[in-house]
C-alpha positions as CSV (number, residue, x, y, z in Angstrom):
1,X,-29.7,-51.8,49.8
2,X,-26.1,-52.2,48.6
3,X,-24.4,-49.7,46.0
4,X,-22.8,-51.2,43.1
5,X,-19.5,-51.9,45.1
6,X,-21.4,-53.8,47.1
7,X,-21.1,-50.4,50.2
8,X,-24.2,-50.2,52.0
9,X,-26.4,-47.0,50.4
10,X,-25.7,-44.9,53.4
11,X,-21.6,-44.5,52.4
12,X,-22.7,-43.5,48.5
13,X,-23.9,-40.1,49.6
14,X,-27.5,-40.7,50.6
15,X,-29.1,-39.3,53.6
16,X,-28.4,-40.9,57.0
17,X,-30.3,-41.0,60.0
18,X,-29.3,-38.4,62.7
19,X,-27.0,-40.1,65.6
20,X,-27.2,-40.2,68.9
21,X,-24.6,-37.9,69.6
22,X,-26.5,-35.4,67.5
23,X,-29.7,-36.3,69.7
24,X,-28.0,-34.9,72.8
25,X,-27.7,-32.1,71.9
26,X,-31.3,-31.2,72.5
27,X,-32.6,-30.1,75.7
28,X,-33.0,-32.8,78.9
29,X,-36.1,-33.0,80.6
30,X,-39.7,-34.7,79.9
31,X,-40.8,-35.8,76.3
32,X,-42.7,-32.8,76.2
33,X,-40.3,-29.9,76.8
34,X,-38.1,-32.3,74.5
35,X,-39.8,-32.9,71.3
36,X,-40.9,-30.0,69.3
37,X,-44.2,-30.0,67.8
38,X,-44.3,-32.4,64.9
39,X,-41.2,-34.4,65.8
40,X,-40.7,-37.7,64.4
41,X,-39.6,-40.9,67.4
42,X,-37.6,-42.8,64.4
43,X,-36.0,-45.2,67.4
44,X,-33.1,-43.7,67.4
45,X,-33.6,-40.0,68.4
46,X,-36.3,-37.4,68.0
47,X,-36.1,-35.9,64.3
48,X,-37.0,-32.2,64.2
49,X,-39.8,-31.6,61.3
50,X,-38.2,-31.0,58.3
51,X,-41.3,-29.6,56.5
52,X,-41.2,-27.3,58.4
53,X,-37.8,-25.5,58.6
54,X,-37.8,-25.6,54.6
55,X,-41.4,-23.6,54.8
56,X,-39.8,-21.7,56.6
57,X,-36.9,-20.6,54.3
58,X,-39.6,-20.7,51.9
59,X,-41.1,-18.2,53.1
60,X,-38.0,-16.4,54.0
61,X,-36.6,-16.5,50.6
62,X,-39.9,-15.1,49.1
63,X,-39.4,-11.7,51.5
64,X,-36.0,-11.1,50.4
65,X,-37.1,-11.2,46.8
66,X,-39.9,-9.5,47.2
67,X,-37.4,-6.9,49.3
68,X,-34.9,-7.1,46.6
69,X,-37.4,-6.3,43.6
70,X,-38.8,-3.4,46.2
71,X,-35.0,-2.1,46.5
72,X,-34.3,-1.9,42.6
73,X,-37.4,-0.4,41.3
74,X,-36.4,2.6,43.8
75,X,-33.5,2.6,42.9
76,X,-32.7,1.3,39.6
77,X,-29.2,0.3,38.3
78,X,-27.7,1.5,35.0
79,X,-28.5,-0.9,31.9
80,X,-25.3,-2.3,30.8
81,X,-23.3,0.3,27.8
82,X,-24.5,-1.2,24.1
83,X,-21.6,-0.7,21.5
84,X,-23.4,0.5,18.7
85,X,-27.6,1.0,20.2
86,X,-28.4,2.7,16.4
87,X,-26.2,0.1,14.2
88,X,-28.7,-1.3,11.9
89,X,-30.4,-5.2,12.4
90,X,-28.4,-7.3,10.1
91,X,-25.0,-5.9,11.0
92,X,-23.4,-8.5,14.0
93,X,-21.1,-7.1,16.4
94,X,-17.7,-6.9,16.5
95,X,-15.5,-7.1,19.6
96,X,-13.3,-5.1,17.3
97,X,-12.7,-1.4,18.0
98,X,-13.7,0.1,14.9
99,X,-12.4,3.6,15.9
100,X,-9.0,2.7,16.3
101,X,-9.4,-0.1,13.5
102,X,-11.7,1.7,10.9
103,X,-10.7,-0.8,8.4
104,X,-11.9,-3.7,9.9
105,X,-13.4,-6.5,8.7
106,X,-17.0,-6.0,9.6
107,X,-16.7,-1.9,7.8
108,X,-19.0,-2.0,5.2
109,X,-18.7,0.4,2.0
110,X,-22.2,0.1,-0.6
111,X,-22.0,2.2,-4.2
112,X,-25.7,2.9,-5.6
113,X,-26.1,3.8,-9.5
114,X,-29.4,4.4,-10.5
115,X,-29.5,4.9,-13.9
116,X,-31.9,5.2,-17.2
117,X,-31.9,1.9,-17.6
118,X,-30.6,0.2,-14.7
119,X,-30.3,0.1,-11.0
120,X,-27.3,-1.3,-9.4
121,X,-26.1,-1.8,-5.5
122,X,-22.6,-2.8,-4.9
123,X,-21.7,-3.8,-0.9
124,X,-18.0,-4.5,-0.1
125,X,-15.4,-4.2,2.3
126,X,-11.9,-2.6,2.1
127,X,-9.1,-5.4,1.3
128,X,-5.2,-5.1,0.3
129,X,-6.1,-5.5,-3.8
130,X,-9.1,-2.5,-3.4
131,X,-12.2,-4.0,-2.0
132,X,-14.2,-7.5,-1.9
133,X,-17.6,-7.6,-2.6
134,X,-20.2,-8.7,-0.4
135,X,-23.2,-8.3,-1.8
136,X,-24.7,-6.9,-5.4
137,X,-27.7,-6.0,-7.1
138,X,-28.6,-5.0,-10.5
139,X,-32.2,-4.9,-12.3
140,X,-33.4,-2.9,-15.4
141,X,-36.0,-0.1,-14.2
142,X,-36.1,1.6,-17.6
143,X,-36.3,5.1,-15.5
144,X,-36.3,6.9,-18.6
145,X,-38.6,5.3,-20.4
146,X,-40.9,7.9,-22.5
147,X,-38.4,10.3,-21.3
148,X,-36.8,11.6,-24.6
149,X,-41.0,12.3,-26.2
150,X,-42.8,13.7,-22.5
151,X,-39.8,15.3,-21.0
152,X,-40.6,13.7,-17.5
153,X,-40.4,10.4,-15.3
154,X,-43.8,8.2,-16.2
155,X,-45.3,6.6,-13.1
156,X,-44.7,3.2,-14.2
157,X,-41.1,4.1,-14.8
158,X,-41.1,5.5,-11.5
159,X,-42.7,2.5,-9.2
160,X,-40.2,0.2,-11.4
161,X,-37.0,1.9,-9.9
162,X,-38.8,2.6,-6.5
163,X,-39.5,-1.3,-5.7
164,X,-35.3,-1.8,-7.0
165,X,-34.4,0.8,-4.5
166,X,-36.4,-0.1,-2.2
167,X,-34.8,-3.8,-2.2
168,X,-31.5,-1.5,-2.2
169,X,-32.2,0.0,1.1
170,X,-32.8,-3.3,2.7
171,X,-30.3,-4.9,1.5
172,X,-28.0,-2.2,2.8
173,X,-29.3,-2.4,6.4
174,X,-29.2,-5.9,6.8
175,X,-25.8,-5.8,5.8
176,X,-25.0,-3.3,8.4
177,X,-23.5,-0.7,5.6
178,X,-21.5,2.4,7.6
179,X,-20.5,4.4,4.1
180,X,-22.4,5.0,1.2
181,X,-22.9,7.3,-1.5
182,X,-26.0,6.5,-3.5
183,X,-26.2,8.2,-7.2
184,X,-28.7,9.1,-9.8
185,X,-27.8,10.2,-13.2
186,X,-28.9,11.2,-17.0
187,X,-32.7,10.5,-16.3
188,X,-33.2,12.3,-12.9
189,X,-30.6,15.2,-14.5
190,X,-33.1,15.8,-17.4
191,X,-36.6,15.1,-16.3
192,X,-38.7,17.9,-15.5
193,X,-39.9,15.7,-12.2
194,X,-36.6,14.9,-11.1
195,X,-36.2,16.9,-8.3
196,X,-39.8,15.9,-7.4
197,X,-39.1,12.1,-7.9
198,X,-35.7,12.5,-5.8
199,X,-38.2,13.4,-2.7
200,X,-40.4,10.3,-3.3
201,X,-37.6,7.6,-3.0
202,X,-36.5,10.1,0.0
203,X,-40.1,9.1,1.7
204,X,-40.7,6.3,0.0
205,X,-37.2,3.9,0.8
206,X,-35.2,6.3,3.1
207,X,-32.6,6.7,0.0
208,X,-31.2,10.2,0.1
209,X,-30.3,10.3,-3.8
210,X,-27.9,13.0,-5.5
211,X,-28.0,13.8,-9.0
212,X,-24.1,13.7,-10.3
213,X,-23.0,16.0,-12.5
214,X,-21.8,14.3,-16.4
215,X,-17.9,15.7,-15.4
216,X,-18.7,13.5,-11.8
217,X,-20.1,10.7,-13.6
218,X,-17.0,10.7,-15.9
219,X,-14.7,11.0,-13.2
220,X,-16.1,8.1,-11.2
221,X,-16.4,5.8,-14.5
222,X,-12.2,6.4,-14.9
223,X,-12.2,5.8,-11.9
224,X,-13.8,2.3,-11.5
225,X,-11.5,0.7,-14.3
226,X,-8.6,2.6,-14.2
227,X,-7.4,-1.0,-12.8
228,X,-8.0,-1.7,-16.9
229,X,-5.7,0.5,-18.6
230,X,-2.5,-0.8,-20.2
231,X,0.4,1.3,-18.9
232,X,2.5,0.6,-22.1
233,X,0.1,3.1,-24.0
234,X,0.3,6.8,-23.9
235,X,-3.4,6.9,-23.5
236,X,-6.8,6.0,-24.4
237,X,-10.5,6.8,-24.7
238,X,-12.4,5.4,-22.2
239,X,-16.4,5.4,-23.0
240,X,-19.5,4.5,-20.6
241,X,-22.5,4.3,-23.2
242,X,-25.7,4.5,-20.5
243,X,-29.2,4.7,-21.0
244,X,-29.4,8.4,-21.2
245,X,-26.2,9.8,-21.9
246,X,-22.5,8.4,-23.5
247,X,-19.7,9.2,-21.7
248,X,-16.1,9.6,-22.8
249,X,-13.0,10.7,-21.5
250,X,-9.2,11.1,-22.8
251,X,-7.2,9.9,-20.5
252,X,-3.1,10.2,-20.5
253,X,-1.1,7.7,-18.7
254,X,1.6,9.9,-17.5
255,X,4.3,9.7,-15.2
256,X,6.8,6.5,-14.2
257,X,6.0,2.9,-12.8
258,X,2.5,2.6,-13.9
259,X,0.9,5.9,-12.3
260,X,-2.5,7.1,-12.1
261,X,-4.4,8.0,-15.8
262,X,-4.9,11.8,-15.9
263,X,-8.1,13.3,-17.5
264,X,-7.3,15.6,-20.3
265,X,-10.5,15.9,-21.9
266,X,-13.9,14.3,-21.8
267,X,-17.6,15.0,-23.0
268,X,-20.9,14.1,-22.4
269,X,-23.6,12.9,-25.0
270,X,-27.1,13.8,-25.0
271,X,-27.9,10.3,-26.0
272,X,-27.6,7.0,-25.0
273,X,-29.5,3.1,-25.8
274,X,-33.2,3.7,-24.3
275,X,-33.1,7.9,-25.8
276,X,-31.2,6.2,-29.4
277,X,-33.8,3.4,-29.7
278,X,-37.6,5.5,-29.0
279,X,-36.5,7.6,-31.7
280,X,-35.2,5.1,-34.5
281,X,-36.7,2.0,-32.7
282,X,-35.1,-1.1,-31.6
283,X,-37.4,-4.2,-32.0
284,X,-37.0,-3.7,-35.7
285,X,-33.8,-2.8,-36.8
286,X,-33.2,-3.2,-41.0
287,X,-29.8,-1.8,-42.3
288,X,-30.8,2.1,-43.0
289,X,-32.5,2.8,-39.8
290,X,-29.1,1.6,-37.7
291,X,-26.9,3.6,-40.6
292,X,-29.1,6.3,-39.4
293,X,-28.4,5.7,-35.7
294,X,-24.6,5.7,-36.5
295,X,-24.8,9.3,-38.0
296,X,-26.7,10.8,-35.8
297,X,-24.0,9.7,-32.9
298,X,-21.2,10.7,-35.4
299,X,-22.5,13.9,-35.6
300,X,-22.8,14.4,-31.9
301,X,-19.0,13.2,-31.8
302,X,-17.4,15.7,-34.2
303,X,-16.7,18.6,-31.3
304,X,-15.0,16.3,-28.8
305,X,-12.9,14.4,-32.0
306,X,-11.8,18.0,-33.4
307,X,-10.5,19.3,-29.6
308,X,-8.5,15.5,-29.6
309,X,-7.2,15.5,-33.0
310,X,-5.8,19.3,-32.2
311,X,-3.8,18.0,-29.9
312,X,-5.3,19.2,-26.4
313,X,-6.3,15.9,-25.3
314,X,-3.2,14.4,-25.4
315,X,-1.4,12.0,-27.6
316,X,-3.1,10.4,-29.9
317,X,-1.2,8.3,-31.6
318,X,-0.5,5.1,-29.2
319,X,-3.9,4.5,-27.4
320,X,-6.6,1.7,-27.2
321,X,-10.4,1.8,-26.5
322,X,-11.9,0.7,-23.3
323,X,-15.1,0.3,-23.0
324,X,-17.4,0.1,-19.7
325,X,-21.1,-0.7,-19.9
326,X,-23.8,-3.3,-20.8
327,X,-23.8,-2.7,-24.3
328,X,-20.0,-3.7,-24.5
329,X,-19.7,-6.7,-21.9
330,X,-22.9,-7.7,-23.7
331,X,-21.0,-7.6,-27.6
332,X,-18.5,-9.8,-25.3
333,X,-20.3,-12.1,-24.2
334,X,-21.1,-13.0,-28.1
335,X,-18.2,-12.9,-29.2
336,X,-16.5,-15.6,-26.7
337,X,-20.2,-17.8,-27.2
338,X,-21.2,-17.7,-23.3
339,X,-24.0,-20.3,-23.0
340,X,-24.5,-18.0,-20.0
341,X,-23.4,-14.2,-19.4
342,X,-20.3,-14.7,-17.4
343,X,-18.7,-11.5,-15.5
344,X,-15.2,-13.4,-14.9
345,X,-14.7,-14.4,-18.4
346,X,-15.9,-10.7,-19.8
347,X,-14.3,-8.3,-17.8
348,X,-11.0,-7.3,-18.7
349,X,-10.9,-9.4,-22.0
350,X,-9.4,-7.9,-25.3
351,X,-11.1,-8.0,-28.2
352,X,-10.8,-6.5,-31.9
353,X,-13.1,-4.0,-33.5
354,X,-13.4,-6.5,-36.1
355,X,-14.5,-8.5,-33.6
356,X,-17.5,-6.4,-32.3
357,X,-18.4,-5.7,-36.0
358,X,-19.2,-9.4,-36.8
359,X,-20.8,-9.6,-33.3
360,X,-22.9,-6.3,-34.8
361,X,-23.7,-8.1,-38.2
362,X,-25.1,-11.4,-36.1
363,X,-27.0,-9.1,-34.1
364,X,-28.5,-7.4,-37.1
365,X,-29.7,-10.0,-39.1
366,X,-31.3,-11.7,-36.0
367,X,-34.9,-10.4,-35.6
368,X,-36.4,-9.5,-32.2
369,X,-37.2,-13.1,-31.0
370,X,-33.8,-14.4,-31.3
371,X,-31.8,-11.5,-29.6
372,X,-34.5,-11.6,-26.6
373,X,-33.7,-15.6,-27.0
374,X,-30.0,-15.3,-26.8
375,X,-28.2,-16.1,-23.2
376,X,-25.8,-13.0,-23.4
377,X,-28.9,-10.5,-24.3
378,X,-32.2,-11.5,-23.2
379,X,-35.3,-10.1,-23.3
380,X,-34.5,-6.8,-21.4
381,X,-32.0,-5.8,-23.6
382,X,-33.3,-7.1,-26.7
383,X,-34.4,-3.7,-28.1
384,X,-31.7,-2.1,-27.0
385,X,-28.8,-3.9,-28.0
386,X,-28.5,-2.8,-31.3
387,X,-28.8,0.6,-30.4
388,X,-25.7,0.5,-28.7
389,X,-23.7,-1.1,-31.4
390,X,-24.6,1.9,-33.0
391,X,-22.7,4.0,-30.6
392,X,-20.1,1.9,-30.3
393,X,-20.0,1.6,-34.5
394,X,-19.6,5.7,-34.4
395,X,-16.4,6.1,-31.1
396,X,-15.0,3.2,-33.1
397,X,-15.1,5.1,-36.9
398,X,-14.1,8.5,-34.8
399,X,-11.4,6.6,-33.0
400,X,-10.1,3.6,-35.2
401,X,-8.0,1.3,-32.6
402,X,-6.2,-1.9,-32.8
403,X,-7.3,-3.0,-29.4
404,X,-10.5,-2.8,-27.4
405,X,-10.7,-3.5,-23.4
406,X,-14.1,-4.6,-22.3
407,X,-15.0,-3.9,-18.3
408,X,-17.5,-4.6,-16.7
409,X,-17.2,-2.1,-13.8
410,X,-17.7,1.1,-14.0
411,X,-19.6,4.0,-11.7
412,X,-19.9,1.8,-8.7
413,X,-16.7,0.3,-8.6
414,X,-15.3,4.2,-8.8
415,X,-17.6,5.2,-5.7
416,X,-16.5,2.4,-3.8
417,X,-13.0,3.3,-4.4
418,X,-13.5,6.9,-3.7
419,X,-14.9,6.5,-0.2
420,X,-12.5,4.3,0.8
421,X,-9.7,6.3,-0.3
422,X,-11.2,9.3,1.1
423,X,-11.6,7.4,4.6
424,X,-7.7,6.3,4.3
425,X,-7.1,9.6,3.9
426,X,-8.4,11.0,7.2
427,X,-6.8,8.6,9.2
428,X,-3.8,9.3,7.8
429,X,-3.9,13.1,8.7
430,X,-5.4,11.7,12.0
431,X,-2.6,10.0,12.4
432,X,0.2,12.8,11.7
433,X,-1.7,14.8,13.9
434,X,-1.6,12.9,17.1
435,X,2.3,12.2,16.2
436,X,2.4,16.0,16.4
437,X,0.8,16.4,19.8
438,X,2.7,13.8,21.6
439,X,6.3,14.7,20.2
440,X,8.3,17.2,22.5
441,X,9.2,18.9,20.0
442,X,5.8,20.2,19.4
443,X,6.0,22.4,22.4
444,X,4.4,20.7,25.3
445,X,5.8,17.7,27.9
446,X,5.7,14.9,25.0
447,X,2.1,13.3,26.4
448,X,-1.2,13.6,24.9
């Protein structure tokens, strides 16, 4: 049969019949001595059986394996050196060499804040402007729910924030997280199961949580907007309203070319939108009972105003407001007439106090359904809202300021910063200290 150049099949490769000179090369002498059993005659020479030479190194092969296999299970060979055998599923590896490159792309950072009202989970990686986020989480738990009347965690309260933490945890290993610090505050400081409720998420998600201090929860809320500040003022009052506690802290903006704010003076308040609204209520607000909310807040103010006004906090006379939690971006988010709450038009925006007051009168004469109804409230926060206006109606009367700066960062944003600063850090000293090993000066032969 011809090939398609018109060769005979024999030239394009396929087998060929053995030749003659390759026949004489077996031994002379009669047919029998000469043709092995199970030749072929083809005509042109005796063909040695071919089934039977590949048997043959069949059978050959399946001894060496079987020797092989033998050979290795008495003496195995070492498994081949994983990077990272305990890094967590989810996290891909790098070829990078995080050790000598701990701020590599693939280092993840996560900031957990669980809170009276909320829980929040914030996953990023370091970059040149601070951190990018990779991932983020927020639900309301309502953790201290009954709180304020019982004195303890409920059970509902607690599953609530147990099935958000739980999501947490897996979030963070999928992720591959290498850093985190994970926070409880107000609720889990006051409750009389606190402690106990701290060991359940413990056996329950794996979450080790620690209960910050109010001076490390201020701290860590200056800290996640400091970004915020205006550098042209001499200070401000920066305030966190939560669901258990109020926050605020004096800050001074000393020094040249913009440097870091300074704390002068902060407090904590024993009340904050969930504790405010079981005690006055907060699906039905009428005019008295929120004038009522404002006093009480007021009153709780006086001590911290007194020690600013004296003069130990600082400067008071060129400062502005800023403003970091729900109840604020949510005011916000009013005021510009979001169709739907939207982080990169609220944070950072500047708005009046006259502003947030005719936000505070729409929200007042609205009755439950239509604050539950509105895109920038919702039904969580419905009968809360207007609790938080109150405190915000009492910092602004204590504190009357031309300019308000809403954020909406806060406690997480501050952790994440922290760690990563604090990592920076050690490789920096890391760093000066190998330089003074290998120099000559340092007393040895100038190698490591």
């Amino acid at each position: 049969m011809a090939g398609p150049g018109g060769a005979p099949a024999a030239q394009e490769g396929l087998p060929q019949a053995p030749s003659a000179a390759k026949n004489s090369a077996l031994p002379q002498g009669g047919a029998e001595d000469a043709q092995p059993r199970g030749a072929r005659d083809t005509g042109d020479g005796i063909v040695p059986p071919r089934k039977s030479r590949r048997r043959g190194r069949r059978g050959r092969g399946r001894r060496k394996e079987e020797a092989r296999k033998e050979a290795a299970a008495a003496n195995p060979e070492p498994k081949p050196f994983r990077k990272s055998p305990q890094k967590p599923s989810g996290q891909k590896p790098s070829s990078r060499n995080l050790s000598k490159r701990p701020g590599a792309a693939d280092k993840l950072y996560a900031a957990l804040d669980l809170g009276t009202n909320n829980c929040r989970l914030l996953i990023a990686r370091p970059s040149p402007e601070g951190f990018k986020v990779v991932d983020a989480y927020s639900r309301i738990v309502r953790l201290g729910e009954g709180l304020a009347s019982t004195g303890a965690l409920g059970e509902a309260a607690m599953k609530r924030a147990i099935d958000a933490l739980r999501i947490c945890a897996e979030k963070m290993e999928r992720r591959g997280v290498i850093r985190s610090r994970t926070i409880a505050t107000a609720a889990c400081r006051t409750a009389d199961n606190g402690a106990d409720f701290i060991e359940r998420v413990k056996r329950e998600t794996g979450l080790s949580l620690e209960v910050v201090s109010t001076e490390d929860e201020a701290r860590l809320a200056v800290a996640g907007c400091a970004p915020l500040l205006d550098k042209a003022c001499s200070s401000a009052l920066v305030f966190d309203i939560g669901g258990g506690s109020t926050e605020l802290i004096w800050v001074r903006m000393d020094g040249e070319n913009g440097a870091r704010p300074v704390i002068a003076d902060w407090t904590s308040l024993p009340c904050g939108v969930v504790t405010l609204a079981e005690r006055h209520g907060g699906v039905e607000v009428p005019e008295d009972t929120y004038a009522r909310m404002v006093g009480e807040v007021s009153g709780q103010l006086s001590p911290f105003l007194d020690r600013v006004k004296d003069g130990t906090g600082g400067d008071a006379s060129n400062f502005h407001l800023l403003g970091t939690s729900g109840t604020v971006t949510t005011i916000a988010g009013v005021h510009l007439g979001l169709s739907r709450y939207d982080r990169t038009r609220v944070d950072g925006v500047w708005i009046s106090p006259d502003d947030v007051q005719c936000v505070t009168r729409a929200l007042l004469a609205m009755d439950y359904g239509s604050r539950a109804a509105h895109p920038c409230v919702g039904q969580e926060r419905a009968d809360l809202v207007l609790a938080g206006c109150a405190i915000f109606e009492a910092i602004a009367l204590a504190w009357p300021a031309d300019r308000l700066r809403v954020a909406d960062r806060g406690l997480r944003e501050g952790i994440l910063l922290s760690l990563m600063e604090a990592d920076a850090s050690r490789r920096r000293c890391r760093r000066r200290k190998r330089r003074r090993r290998s120099s000559p000066d340092a007393g040895g032969n100038g190698t490591m």
